[in-house]
C-alpha angles and dihedrals in degrees: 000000000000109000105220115244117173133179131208100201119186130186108221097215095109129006129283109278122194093265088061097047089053091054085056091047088045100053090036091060085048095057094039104053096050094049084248135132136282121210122193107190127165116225098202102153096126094097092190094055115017102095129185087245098060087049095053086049091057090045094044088047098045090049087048096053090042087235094160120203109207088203132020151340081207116179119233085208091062092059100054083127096061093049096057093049083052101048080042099060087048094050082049092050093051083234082118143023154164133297126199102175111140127228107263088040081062091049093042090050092047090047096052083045099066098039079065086061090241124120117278099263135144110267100221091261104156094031095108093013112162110165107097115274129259120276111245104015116135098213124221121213117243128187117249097225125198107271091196133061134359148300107223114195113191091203123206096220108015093044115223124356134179135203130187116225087218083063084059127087131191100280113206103250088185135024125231085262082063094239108142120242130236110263089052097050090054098058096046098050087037082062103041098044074048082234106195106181113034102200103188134134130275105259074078090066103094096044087057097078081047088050092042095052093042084053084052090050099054086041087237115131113245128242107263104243141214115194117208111208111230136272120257127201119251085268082069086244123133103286104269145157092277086064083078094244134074113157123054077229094067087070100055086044084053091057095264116155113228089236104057082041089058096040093047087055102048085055089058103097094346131082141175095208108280097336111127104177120059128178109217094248085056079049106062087034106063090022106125121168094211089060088059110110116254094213132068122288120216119221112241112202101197099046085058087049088047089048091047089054090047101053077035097063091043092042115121116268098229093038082051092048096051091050089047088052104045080050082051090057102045089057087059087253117132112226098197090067091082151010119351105284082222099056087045086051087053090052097038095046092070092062113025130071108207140022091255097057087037095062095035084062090046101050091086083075094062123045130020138273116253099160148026131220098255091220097039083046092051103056093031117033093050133136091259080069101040093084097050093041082058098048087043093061092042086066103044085042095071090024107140095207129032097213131132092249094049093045093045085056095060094044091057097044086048089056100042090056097050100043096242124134116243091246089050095052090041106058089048087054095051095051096052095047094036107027093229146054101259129068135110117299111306098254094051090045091053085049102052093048092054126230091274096060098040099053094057101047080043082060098040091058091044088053091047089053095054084047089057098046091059121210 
């Protein structure tokens, strides 16, 4: 029996968008549903464009998303050794060799190519090349692919796909600088980490027939492979920069939890018949690759916001409370100058649906009033409510417990002798303790600020309303 080993391998030229972190959920599942191994590697061998950043970011997004590798991250960069044994034993082995074609002979070969009506490929020029080699060339190393039969790929997504070796060129395996090239790194690392499912998208699709021939070459068996088609934007065009966010870390910047972000994924393109909400152990145990949709999957922005309310609303309170305040913080607000952000996060949670909103709606604990909104103001802190704000903080002021349902009663006594109904007292007092219109129901929200506190914004707005009444 196979023993499942799986590899999520980014290239950190850019940072890691959300395709790439559904190719990570997706091999991970994988993984983890046949008790196998996950492998993260960087392939960063692109010197020009691979920077630290985009690394960290891999890293930072896989840690938030609790995608655990079980070996790695291991760094393509670090195993440039390796890759020259191995493109000298195929140099050796005459399954490779060096090309000295010039620029403008490789544009002259692709041009005449085409005129042919054919595709812009390399004509094999320098394959048996015997006359001695330019001076002064520095060669690059193609690969001497097969000329005859077919390259058959039982995907285990796509199905069955078939490539013809005559369609294949002599890809280049290694540049005139002697850094190896993609395809032929692959192969190399897919065969060292002994990868046996290779779970990737399907702009990978046409370098598979390359890999499997390279695999051939070395007499080594190749990974079998699934590819994922790609994710479009909810404009139903390929996924870009113009679709808001870029990095997998935007979301959790945008008050994203990492598991609605996760669930919401694994639903992109994969389904277990109507179900929408899935736990991560349901996940890796009704996760199979065969059930994932051939064809392209379109974001939804507002079935990732209605996931993010739900594990919201069932998140734990404490856990809640530590995220709320370490958003507190970063807005330069103390949370330790009010309520529990824990007990806030159990109120807000109800009624926000992200961190952000959740913390833009939590930020009246903290810190005081020093202004009201003139027009709110206007309709709301006006001399028709003094009467009812004064005998409202008669009563708190001698109220034996500070509960919701306490709170609630003198609300409602407040507003039966002065002829007011509930909804008429309450907004006022919202306005005067939070500054604004919006904010948890009226007791709870008494109750969060404290009596303390209360009492004295109840007393603030009493005192601008009499400023505004004039003598």
């Amino acid at each position: 029996m196979t023993v499942v080993r799986t590899r999520f391998a980014p290239s950190p030229t850019g940072y890691l968008h959300i395709g790439g972190v559904r190719t990570a959920l997706f091999s991970w599942l994988f993984a983890r549903h046949h008790a196998g191994t996950f492998i993260l590697r960087v392939e960063d061998t692109d010197r020009e464009r691979s920077t630290p950043e985009a690394v960290q970011v891999i890293l930072d997004g896989m840690q938030w998303l609790d995608l655990d590798c079980d070996e790695g991250p291991f760094y393509q960069s670090r195993r440039m050794d390796r890759y020259g044994v191995v493109l000298k034993q195929m140099l050796d082995l005459r399954k490779a060799y060096h090309c000295y074609c010039s620029k403008e002979e490789l544009d002259a070969m692709r041009a005449e190519a085409m005129a042919r009506g054919g595709k812009p490929r390399y004509n094999g020029r320098c394959r048996d090349r015997l006359d001695p080699p330019p001076k002064g060339v520095q060669p690059v190393v193609r690969f001497r692919n097969p000329q005859d039969g077919e390259v058959v790929i039982d995907d285990l997504i796509q199905g069955r796909v078939v490539y013809r070796n005559a369609e294949l060129d002599d890809l280049i395996i290694a540049r005139s600088d002697g850094s190896p090239t993609y395809n032929f790194t692959v192969v190399v690392d897919d065969y060292d980490m002994a990868i046996t499912h290779v779970i990737r998208g399907d702009d990978h699709l046409n370098n598979t027939p390359r890999q499997i021939n390279i695999f051939q070459a070395l007499g080594k068996e190749a990974p079998r492979y699934g590819h994922i088609p790609l994710i479009l934007g909810p404009d139903g065009k390929k996924l870009s920069k113009r679709h808001g966010t870029v990095s997998v870390l935007q979301y959790r910047d945008d008050g994203f939890l990492p598991e609605a972000l996760l669930n919401y994924l694994v639903r992109l393109g994969w389904s277990h018949g109507d179900q929408e909400i899935f736990t991560r152990d349901e996940m890796i145990a009704l996760f199979d690759v065969a059930d994932v949709n051939k064809s392209a999957a379109a974001l939804n922005p507002d079935k990732i916001l209605w996931l993010n309310q739900h594990y919201l609303k069932t998140a734990d309170d404490s856990r809640l409370g530590g995220l709320l305040a370490a958003r507190l913080k970063a807005a330069g607000v103390d949370p330790g100058n009010g309520p529990d952000p824990a007990l806030v996060a159990a109120v807000q949670k109800e009624r926000t649906r992200t961190l952000v909103d959740m913390t833009g709606q939590s930020l009246c604990f903290y810190r005081e009033i020093h202004a009201y909104d003139p027009t709110v103001a206007e309709k709301q802190l006006n001399v028709a409510i003094q009467p009812a704000l004064i005998s409202l903080l008669a009563l708190l002021a001698g109220l034996p417990d500070w509960t919701d349902a306490a709170l609630h009663q003198a609300l409602e006594t407040v507003a039966a002798e002065t002829g007011l109904k509930l909804g008429k007292l309450a907004q006022p007092v919202r306005v005067a303790v939070t500054g604004g219109t919006v904010s948890p129901s009226i007791d709870k929200t008494l109750r969060l600020l404290g009596r303390e506190q209360s009492m004295a914004r109840l007393e603030r707005a009493v005192e601008y309303i009499a400023r505004r009444a004039g003598p």
